[in-house]
Backbone bond lengths (Angstrom), bond angles and torsions (degrees), N, CA, C in turn:
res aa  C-N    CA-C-N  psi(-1)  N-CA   C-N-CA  omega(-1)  CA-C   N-CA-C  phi
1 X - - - 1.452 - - 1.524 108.82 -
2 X 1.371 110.21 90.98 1.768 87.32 159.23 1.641 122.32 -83.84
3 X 1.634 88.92 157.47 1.531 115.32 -165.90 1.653 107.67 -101.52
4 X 1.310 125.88 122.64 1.934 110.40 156.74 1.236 81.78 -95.35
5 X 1.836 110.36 149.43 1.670 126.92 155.96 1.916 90.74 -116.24
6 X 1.375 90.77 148.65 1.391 108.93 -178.11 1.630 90.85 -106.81
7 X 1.598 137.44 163.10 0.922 129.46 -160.79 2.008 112.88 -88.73
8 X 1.033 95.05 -13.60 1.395 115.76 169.77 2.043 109.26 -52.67
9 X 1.153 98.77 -53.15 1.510 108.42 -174.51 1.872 111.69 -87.78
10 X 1.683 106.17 -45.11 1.554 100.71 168.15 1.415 135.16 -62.88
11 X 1.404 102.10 -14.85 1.668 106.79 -171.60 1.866 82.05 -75.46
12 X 0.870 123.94 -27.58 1.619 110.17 -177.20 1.748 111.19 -68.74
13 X 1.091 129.53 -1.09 1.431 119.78 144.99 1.866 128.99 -54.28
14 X 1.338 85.56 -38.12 1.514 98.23 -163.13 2.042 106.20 -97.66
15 X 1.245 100.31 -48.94 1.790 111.25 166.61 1.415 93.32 -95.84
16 X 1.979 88.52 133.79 1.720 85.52 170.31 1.774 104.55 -114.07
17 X 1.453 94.38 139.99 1.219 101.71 -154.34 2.192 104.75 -150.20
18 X 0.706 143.50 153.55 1.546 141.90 159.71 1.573 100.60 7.34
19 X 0.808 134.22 97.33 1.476 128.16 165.55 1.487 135.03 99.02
20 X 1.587 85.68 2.34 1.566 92.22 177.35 1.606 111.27 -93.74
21 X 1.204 119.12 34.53 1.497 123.58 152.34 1.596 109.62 -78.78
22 X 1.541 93.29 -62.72 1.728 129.52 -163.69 1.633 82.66 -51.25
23 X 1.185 146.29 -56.66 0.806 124.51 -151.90 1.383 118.51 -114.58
24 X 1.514 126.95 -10.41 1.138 124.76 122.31 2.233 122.17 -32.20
25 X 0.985 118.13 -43.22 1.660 124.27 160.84 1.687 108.31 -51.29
26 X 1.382 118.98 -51.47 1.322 129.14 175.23 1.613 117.37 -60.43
27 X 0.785 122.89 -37.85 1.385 121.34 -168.04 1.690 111.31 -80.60
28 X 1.683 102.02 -27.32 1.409 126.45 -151.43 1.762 82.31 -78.63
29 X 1.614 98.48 -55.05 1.853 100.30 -166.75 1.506 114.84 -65.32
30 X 1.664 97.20 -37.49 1.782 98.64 174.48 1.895 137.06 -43.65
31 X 1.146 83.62 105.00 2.094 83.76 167.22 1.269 109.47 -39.32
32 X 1.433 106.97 -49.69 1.783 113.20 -166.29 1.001 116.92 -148.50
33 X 1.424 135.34 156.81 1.446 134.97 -146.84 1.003 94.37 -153.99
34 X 1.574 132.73 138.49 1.583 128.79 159.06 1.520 112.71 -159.21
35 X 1.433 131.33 147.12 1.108 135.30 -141.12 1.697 92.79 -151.98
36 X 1.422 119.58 149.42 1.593 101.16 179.78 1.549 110.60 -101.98
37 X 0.910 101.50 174.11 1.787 121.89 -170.18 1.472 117.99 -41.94
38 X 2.106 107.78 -19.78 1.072 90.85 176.99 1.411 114.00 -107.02
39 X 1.544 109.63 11.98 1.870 101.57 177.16 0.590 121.34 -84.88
40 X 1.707 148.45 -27.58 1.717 125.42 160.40 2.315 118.58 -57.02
41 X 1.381 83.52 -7.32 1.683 88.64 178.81 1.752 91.06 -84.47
42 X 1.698 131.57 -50.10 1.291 111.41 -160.38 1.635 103.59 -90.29
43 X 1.594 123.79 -2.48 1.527 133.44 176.35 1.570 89.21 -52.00
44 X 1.511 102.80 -68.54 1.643 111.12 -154.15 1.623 111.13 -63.68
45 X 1.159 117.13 -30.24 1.614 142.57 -172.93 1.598 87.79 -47.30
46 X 1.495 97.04 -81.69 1.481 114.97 -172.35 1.704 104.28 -40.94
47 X 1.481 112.86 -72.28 1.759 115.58 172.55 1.992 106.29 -24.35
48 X 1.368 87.04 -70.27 1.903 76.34 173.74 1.099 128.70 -52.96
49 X 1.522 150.88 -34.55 0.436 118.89 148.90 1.606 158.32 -113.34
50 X 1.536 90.61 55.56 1.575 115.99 -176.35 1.600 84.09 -97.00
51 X 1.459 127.32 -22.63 1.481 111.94 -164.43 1.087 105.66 -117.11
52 X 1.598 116.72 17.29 1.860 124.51 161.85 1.784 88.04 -94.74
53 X 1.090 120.08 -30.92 1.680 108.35 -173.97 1.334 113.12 -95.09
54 X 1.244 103.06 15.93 2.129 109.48 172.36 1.566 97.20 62.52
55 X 1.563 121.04 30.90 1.399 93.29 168.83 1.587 118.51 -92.06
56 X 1.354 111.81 -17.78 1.159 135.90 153.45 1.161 125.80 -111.51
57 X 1.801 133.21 161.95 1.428 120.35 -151.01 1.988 84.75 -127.25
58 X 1.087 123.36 -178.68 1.163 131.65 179.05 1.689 91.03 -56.43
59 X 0.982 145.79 -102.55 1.274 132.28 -153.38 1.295 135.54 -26.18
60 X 1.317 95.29 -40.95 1.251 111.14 -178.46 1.981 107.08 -69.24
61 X 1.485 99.03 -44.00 1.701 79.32 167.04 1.381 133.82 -78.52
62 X 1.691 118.27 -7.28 1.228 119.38 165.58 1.273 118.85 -72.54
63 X 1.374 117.67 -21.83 1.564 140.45 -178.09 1.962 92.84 -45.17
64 X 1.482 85.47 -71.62 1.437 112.74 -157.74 1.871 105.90 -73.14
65 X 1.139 104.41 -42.82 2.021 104.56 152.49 1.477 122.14 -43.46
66 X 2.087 120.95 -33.33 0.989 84.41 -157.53 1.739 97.16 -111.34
67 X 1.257 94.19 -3.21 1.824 103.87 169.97 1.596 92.88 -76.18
68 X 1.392 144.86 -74.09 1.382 117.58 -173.69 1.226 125.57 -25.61
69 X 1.860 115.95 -61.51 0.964 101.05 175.88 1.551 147.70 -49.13
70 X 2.011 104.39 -30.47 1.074 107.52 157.59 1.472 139.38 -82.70
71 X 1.550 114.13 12.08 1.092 106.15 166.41 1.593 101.26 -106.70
72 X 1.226 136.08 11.74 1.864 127.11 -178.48 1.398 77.95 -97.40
73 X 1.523 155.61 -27.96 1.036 133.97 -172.25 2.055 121.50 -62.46
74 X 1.438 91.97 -16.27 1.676 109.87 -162.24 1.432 104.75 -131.24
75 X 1.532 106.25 34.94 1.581 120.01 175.59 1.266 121.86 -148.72
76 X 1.333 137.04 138.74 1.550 130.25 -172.32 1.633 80.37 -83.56
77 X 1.495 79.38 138.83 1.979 121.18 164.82 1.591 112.56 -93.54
78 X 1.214 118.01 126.92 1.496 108.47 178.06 1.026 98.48 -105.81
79 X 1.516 124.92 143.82 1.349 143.02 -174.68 1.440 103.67 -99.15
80 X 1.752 137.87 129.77 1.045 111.63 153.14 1.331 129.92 -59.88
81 X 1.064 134.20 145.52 1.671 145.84 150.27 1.282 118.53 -127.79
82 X 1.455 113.53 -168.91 1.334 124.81 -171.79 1.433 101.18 -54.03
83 X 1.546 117.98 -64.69 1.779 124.34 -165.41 1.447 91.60 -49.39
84 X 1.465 139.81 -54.76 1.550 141.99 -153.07 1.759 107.15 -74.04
85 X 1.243 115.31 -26.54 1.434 113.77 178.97 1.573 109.28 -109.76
86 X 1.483 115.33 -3.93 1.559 108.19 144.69 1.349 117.46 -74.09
87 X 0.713 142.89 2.54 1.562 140.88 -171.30 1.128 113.62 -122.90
88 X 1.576 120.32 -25.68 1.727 126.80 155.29 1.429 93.22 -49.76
89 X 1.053 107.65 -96.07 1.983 114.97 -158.01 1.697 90.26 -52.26
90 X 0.911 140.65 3.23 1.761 112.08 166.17 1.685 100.15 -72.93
91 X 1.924 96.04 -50.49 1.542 111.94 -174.29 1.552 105.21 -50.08
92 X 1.519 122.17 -55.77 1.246 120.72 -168.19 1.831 104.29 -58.48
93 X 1.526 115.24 -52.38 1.294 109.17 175.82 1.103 122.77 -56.90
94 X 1.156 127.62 -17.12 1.793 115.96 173.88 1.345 105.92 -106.96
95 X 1.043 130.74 30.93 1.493 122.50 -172.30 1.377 105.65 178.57
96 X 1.940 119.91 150.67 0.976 121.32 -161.68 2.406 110.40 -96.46
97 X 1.685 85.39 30.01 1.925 101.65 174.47 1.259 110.78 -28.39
98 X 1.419 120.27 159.54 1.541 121.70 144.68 1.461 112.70 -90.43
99 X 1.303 110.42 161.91 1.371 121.26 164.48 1.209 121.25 8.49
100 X 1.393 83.83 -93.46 1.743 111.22 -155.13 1.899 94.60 -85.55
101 X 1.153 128.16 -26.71 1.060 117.49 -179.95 1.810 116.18 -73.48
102 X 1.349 102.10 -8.06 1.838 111.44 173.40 1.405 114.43 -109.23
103 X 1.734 109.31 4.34 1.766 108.13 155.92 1.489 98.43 -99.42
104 X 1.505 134.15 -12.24 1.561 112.51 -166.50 2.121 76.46 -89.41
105 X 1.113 134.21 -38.75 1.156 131.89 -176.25 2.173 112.39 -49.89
106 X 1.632 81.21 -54.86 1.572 91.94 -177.73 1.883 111.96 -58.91
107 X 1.650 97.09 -21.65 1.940 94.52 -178.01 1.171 114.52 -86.19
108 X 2.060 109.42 -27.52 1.394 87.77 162.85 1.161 131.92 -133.79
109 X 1.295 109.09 52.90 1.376 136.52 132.37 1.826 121.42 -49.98
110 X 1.295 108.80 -36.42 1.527 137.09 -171.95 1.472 105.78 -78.61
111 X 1.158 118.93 -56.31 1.262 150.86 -171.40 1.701 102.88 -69.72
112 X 1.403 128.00 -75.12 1.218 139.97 -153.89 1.137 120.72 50.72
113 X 0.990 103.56 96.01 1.429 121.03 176.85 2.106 118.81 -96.91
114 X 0.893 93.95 164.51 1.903 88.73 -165.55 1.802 90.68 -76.58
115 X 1.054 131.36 -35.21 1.495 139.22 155.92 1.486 144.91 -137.51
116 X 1.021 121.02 132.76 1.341 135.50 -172.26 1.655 90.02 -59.42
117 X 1.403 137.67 167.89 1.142 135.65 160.13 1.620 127.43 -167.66
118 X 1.653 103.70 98.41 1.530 109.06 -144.48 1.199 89.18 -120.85
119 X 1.639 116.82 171.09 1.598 120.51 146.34 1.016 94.48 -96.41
120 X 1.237 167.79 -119.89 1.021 170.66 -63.32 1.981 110.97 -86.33
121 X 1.275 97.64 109.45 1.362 95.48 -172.90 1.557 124.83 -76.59
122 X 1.338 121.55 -7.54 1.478 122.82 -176.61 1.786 93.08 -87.76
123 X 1.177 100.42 -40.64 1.701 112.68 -178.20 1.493 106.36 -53.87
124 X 1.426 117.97 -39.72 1.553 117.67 -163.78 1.646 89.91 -91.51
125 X 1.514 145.51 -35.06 1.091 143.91 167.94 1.726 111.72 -47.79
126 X 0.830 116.24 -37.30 1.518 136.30 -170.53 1.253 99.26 -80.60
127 X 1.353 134.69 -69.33 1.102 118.90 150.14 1.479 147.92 -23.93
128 X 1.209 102.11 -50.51 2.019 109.36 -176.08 1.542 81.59 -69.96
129 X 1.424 146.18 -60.13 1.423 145.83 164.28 1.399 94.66 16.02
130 X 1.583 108.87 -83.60 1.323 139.26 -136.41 1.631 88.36 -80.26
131 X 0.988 143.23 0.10 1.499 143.41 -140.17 1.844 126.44 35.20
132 X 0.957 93.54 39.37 1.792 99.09 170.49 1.920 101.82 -79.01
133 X 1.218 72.08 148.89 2.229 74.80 164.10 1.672 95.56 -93.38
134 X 0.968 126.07 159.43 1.151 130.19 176.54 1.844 118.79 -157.33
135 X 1.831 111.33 148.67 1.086 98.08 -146.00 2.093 83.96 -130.00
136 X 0.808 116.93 117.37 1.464 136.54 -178.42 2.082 100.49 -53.48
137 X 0.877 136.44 130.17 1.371 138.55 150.39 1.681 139.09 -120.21
């Protein structure tokens, strides 16, 4: 089964939070896993600033820096390109997406993956749009 995680649903490997069992289960069953170029940039974003608001302490974000890093090592990276940012603005044109949530759409759109797999529910709507299967977490 390959998996896309949008960064909404993967940061739940690292923060445990609503769904980071379920998707800890997902990763475990997946053949293949891939996430685009910009979710280890919004993983860490978020980590910082959970550890500018003392919800986490320095360790705890190196904790979570150095398991990301070792799991992007054992995961396809989607690169944007041309095919990945046609498929943003299709997503953005048919639907009221953000940004960055219609390039993680537009990469795996590119990609095809057996499911899209977001929290974010306007994001996963936006998706089925686009015809992805998509899997709620």
């Amino acid at each position: 089964m390959k998996l896309f995680f949008d960064a909404s649903s993967f940061v739940k490997r690292y923060v445990a939070e609503a769904g980071s069992g379920e998707v800890e289960s997902l990763c475990r069953a997946a053949d293949d896993v891939a996430v685009s170029i910009l979710c280890p940039v919004e993983i860490l974003s978020a980590a910082c600033r959970l550890r500018r608001e003392r919800v986490i302490d320095a360790t705890q974000y190196e904790h979570i820096k150095s398991e990301l890093v070792a799991d992007i090592r054992d995961i396809s990276i989607i690169q944007v390109d041309a095919e990945t940012v046609y498929g943003a603005v299709a997503a953005i044109e048919s639907s009221p997406v953000k940004t960055l949530d219609a390039v993680h759409i537009g990469c795996a759109m590119a990609w095809r993956p057996d499911f899209f797999v977001s929290s974010d529910s306007q994001q996963l709507t936006a998706a089925k749009q686009m015809g992805l299967k998509v899997r709620q977490v």
